[in-house]
C-alpha positions, 0 to 999 in steps of 0.5 A, a space after each residue: 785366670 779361674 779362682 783358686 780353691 782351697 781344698 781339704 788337702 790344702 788345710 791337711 797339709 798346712 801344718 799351722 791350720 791343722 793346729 788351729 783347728 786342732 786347739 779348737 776342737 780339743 777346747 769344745 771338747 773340754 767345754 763340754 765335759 766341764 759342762 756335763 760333769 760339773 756338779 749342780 750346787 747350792 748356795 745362799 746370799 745374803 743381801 737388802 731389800 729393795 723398795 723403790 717407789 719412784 714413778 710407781 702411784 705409790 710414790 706420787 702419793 708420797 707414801 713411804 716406807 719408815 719402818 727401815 724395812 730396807 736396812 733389813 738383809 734377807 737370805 736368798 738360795 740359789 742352784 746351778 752349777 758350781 762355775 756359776 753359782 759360786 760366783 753370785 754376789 747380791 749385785 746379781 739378785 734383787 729382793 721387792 717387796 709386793 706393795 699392791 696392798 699398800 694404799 694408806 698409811 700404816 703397818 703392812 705383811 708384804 711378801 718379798 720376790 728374788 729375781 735376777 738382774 741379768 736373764 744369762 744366768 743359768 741357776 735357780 732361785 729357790 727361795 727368800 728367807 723371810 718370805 715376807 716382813 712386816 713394814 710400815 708405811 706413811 706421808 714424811 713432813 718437815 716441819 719449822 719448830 720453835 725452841 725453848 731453852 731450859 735449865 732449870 739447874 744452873 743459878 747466879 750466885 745470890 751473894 753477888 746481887 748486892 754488887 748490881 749483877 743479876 740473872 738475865 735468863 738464858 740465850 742462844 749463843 747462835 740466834 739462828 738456833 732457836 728455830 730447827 727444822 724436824 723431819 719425820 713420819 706424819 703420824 710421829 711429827 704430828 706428836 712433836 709439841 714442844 721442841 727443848 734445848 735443855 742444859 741437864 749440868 747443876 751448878 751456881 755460877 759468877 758470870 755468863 757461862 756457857 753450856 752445850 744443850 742437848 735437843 729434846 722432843 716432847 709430846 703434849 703432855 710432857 712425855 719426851 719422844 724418840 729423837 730416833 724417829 725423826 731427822 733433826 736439823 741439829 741434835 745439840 746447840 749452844 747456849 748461855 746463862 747470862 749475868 748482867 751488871 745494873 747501874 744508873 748513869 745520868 742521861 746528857 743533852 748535846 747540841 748541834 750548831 749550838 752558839 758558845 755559851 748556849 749550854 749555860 744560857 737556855 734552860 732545859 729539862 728531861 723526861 728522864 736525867 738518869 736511867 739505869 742500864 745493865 749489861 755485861 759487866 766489863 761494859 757496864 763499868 766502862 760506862 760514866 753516862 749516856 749522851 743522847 744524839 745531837 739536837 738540831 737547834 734548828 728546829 727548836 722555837 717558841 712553837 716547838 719547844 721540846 723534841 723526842 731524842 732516841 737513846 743509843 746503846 752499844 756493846 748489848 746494852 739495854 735499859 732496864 725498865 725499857 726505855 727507849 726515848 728522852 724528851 727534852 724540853 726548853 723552857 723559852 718563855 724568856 725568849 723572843 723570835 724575829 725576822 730579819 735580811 742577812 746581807 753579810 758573809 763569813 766564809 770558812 774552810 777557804 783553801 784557795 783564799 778565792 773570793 766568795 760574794 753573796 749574790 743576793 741578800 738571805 730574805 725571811 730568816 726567823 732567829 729566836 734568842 733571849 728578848 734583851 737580846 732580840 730587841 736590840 739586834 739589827 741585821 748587820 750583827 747577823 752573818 750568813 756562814 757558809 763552808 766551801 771546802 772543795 768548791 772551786 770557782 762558780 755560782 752555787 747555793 749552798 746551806 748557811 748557818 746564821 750567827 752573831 758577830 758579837 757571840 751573842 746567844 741566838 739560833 736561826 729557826 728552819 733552814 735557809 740556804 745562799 746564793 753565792 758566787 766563787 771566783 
């Protein structure tokens, strides 16, 4: 069978087709008066300059422009014809500046270039305007500042001095803010001296107040700088001027495993019986003495007669003249050591009413006490106490505390531990 052709007397006589075709050739034929008779027109747009130095030399050199040259906005003109022209935007054009000049820090004329973003369009840049700005270049540099606080105006009330209270000084209310990071043009960092968190408020005051202060920049010779020129890490912080209460509380000695009675038997003396403190005043009053952690008796002999305990405040308080420590010290010259074998049990916190034997005899325990005690005590006034709450049945050593069946005033020097049996 041959293939059918389509003739031109086909496509005449197909009413659709000469339609199609018809359509087709009247849209050419406007396109192109359009095109022949639209005006050439001028236009101007306004848009920013871009300076981007990524992956340039420029860039790597960590140079960069401080002036805030591309905050700038630049008048570009264009022309070509009124359909094209009259939709520009400054997304079609780009404005850089020429920055080959650029190789050290400093001021530079740089001259600015349009160019289109997309080569299809059919219009002309005519001109920039400026045609050139003068910008300025240099290495930006972070930098960690310490800040100092001042106000200089803000008092404590002098009339409040005889009821113990005093000015403390000024403190961060975020300890964190007295370091702040600067940013900035090296030539301008470089500047920075001192770093102030000033309180500009004048008045006198009665307790712990608390001001908004402002950070300041100065130079070395005292001038303030432009906070403008730089990035701060904050611009205000939070500080106070804090009033403290002074007052003297006696200082206690506790005990750990003291025998009954010890407290009023041996004789001790402290480096400091009374200290004075300060604080905040609602604290400060709260506070009748200052007692120091528990002294283990353990490791109190004719050889070691004294021993250095911490003092331990809480709620900000402090001491005053900055004491840290008391020694306490024990006058033991009425007092004898000996060595002796416990044999005998005293069993505490037995749940289970188990029963609980020594196993072997606690050799070489060293128990000091007044001589008119120590010379008369045998072993069999000694017992070896031992707590075995949650234990269940089995063989364990485990730590024993030595006392005296009758509550005579002595401790056991050192530590000694028991073997023994649960069952």
């Amino acid at each position: 069978m041959g293939k059918n052709k389509i003739t031109l007397k086909d496509l005449t006589s197909n009413k659709k087709a000469v339609a199609i075709f018809s359509v087709l050739v009247a849209f050419v034929i406007w396109l192109s008066v359009v095109i022949n008779q639209t005006p050439t027109i001028e236009k101007t747009i306004s848009l920013p300059i871009n300076i981007n130095t990524q992956g340039t030399a420029l860039g790597e050199s960590g140079l960069q422009e401080i002036s805030g040259a591309m905050e700038r906005n630049v008048n570009v003109r264009v022309q070509g014809p009124a359909y094209i022209v009259s939709n520009l935007t400054a997304d079609d054009i780009d404005v850089t500046p020429s920055l080959q000049s650029v190789t050290a820090p400093g001021q530079y004329s740089v001259s600015l270039t349009a160019s289109k973003k997309t080569l299809n369009g059919d219009y002309a840049i005519l001109s920039v305007s400026p045609s050139e700005i003068s910008t300025k270049f240099d290495y930006v540099t972070e930098n960690s500042y310490t800040v100092e606080i001042e106000a200089n105006n803000i008092k404590l009330d002098a009339s409040l001095a005889a009821a113990g209270l005093i000015d403390r000084g000024l403190k961060f209310n975020n300890p964190g803010d007295n370091n702040i990071k600067i940013s900035g043009p090296k030539t301008e960092t470089d500047k920075i001296k001192r770093v102030i968190a000033r309180v500009e408020k004048k008045e006198t005051i009665k307790k712990t107040t608390s001001y908004e202060a402002e950070i300041v920049l100065l130079d070395a010779a005292g001038n303030t700088l432009n906070n403008n020129l730089y990035t701060l890490g904050v611009s205000e912080v939070k500080v106070s001027k804090v009033v403290y209460k002074k007052k003297t509380v006696p200082v206690n000695a506790t005990f750990s495993g003291a025998p009954a009675g010890f407290a009023n038997t041996v004789k001790w003396t402290l480096s400091d019986s009374k200290i004075e403190i300060m604080g905040e005043p609602e604290t400060i009053d709260s506070i009748e003495k200052i007692e120091l952690p528990p002294i283990d008796l353990n490791k109190i002999s004719k050889q070691n007669t004294s021993v250095v305990m911490p003092l331990e405040f809480t709620g900000g308080v402090e001491s005053v003249d900055n004491t840290t420590s008391v020694t306490v010290t024990f006058d033991l010259s009425k007092y004898t050591e000996k060595t002796f074998t416990i044999t005998e049990l005293i069993v505490v916190n037995n749940e289970n009413n188990s029963k609980v034997t020594l196993t072997s005899a606690v050799k070489n325990v060293k128990i000091c006490g007044p001589s008119s005690v120590i010379s008369k005590l045998s072993a069999s006034d000694l017992c070896a106490k031992i707590d075995v709450s949650g234990k269940t049945a089995g063989e364990y050593i485990m730590p024993i505390t030595v006392v005296s069946r009758s509550g005579k005033i002595l401790w056991q020097i050192g530590s000694y531990e028991a073997s023994v049996s649960i069952k």
